[in-house]
N, C-alpha and C positions, 0 to 999 in steps of 0.2 A: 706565208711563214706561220709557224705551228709551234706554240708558248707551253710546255709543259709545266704543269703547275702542281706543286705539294700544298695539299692544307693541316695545317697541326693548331689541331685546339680538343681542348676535353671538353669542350661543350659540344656536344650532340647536335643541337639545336642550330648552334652556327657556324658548325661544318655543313650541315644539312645546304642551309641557308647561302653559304659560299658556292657547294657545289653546283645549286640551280643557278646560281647569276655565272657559271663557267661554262654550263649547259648552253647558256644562250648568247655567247661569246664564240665569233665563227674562228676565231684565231688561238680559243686558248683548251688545252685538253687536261683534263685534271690525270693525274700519271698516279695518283696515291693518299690515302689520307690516314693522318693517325691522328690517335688522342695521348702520343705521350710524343714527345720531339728525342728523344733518343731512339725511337723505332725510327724515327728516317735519319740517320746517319748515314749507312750503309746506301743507301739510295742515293743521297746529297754527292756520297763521296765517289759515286761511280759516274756523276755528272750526269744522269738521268732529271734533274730535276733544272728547268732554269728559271723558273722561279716561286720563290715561297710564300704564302701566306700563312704566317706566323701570331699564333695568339701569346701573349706578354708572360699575362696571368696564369701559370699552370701549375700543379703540384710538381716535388721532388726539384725543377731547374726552371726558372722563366725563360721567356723565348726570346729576350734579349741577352741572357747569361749564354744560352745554347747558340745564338748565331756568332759570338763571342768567337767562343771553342772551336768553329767549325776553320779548317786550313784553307778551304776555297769555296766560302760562301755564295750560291746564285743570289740574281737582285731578289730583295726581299719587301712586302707589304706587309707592316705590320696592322694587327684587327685587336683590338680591347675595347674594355670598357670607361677604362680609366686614360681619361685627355694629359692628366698631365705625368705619362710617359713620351708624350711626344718629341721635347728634345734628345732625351737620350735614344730616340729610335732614328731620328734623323743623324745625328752622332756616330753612328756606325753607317752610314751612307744608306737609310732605307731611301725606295722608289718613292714609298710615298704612308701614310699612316692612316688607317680607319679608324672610326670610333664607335663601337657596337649602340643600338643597331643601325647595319649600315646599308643603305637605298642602294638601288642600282644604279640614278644616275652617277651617284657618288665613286661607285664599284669600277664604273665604265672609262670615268677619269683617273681614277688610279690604272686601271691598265692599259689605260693606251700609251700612256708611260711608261709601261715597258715594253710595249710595240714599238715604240718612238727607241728606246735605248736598243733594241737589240737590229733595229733599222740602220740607226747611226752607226752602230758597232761595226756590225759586216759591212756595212762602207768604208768605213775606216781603218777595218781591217785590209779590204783589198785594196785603198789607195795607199795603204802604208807601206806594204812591199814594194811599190814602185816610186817610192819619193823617199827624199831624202830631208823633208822638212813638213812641220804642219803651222796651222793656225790656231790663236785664239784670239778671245776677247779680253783684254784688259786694259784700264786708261781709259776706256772708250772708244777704243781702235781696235785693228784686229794688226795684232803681232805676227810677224814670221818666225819660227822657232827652228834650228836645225835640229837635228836629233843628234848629231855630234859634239854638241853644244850644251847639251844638259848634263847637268852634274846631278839633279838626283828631284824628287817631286817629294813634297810633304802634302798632306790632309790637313786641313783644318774646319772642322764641321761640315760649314756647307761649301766650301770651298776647298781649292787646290794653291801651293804655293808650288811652281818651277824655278829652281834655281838654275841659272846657266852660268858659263862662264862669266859674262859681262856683266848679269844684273838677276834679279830674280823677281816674278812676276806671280803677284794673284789675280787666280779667275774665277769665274762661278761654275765648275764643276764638279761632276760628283770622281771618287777619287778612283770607284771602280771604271767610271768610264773610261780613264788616261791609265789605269793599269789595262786595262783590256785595247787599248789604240795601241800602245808602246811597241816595240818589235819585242819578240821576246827573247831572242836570241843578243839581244842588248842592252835591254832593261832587266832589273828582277828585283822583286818583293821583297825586305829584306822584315820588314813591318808590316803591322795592321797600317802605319798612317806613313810609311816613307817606299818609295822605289829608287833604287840607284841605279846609274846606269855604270856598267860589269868595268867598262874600259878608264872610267875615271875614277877607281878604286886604289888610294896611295897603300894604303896598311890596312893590317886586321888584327885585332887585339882583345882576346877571349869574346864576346857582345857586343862587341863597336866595331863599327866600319869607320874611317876616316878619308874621307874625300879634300881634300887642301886642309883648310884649318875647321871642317864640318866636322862633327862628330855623331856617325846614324844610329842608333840600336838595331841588334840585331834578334827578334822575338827567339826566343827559349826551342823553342815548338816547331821551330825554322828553320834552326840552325844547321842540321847534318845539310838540309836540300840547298839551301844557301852556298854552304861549303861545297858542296859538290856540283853546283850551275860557275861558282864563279874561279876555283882551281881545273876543272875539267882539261887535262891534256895540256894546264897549263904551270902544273906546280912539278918543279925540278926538285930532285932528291939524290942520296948519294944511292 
């Protein structure tokens, strides 16, 4: 498996410095680099990139303001100089966080983290078509979960909370993981930090979804694609 990789930073220096440690990485291909992170939009948005290495510190937009903005951001590694942006990198579900300057063995552990995620993913992707239930970790046990059964997934930092009908569970995942397991044809995004699932949808109400007595937001930015995954073929009119 073959990791295409964007680098965005206006230092010269450690772009440079990135692209040799990618060079020597048999699984990762650098696909692009810029020095301003609005030149790779267009690149992001065409799904060309899966994953970013993103510098914080930049003129005009920082690189956690730009991964913000983006509607379907790949995993991301964030690389600065400054340690304490760390929780707000992790806060948006980065792989993992560099701190300039960064070693290779350091580099090599950050990415095998997303060799590990994009392993797990198409796994999960193809045992999800065929099942109708998965697993996690919570409690200390491993849960059975139906996918019928979920009423909707929220984020919380480093973790994911599942609400189901019966009870609702936190795990130690990251939130892009369980949006990328989910079927898609049954879950949908409705947030940066909530996915609901389309069938246990009671009302809609200008920005809220309401699920029994839940109440979801629906991001701004969202909204037509939203409106239109979860009416589709299915909203009556005179």
């Amino acid at each position: 498996m073959i990791i295409n990789c964007i680098v965005i930073d206006d230092e010269p220096l450690a772009r440079r410095g990135l692209k040799e440690y990618i060079a020597d990485v048999d699984f990762l291909n650098l696909a692009a680099e810029f020095d301003n992170p609005l030149q790779a939009t267009e690149l992001i948005s065409n799904g060309q990139a899966q994953l970013l290495f993103l510098d914080i510190q930049m003129p005009k937009i920082t690189g956690l303001d730009f991964f913000r903005s983006l509607q379907h951001p790949p995993p991301v590694i964030f690389t600065t100089a400054y340690p304490q942006y760390a929780l707000e990198g992790f806060e948006v579900n980065a792989l993992d966080y560099l701190v300039k300057p960064v070693s290779f063995d350091r580099f090599l552990k950050a990415v095998l983290k997303a060799k590990e995620y994009y392993e797990v993913r198409n796994k999960n992707v193809a045992d999800a078509a065929t099942s109708e239930y998965f697993f996690i970790k919570a409690d200390n046990k491993l849960i059975r979960i139906l996918f019928d059964e979920v009423l909707f997934v929220e984020a919380l930092q480093n973790y994911v909370t599942i609400h189901t009908v019966a009870k609702k569970y936190m795990t130690y995942l990251t939130f892009k993981s369980v949006e990328d397991y989910l079927p898609a044809d049954k879950f949908i995004k409705v947030h940066k930090s909530y996915i609901i699932s389309a069938s246990r949808v009671d009302s809609i109400e200008g920005n809220e979804i309401r699920i029994g007595q839940h109440h979801i937001p629906i991001s701004r930015n969202q909204k037509d694609e939203v409106m239109e995954k979860l009416l589709r073929n299915r909203f009556l009119k005179r």
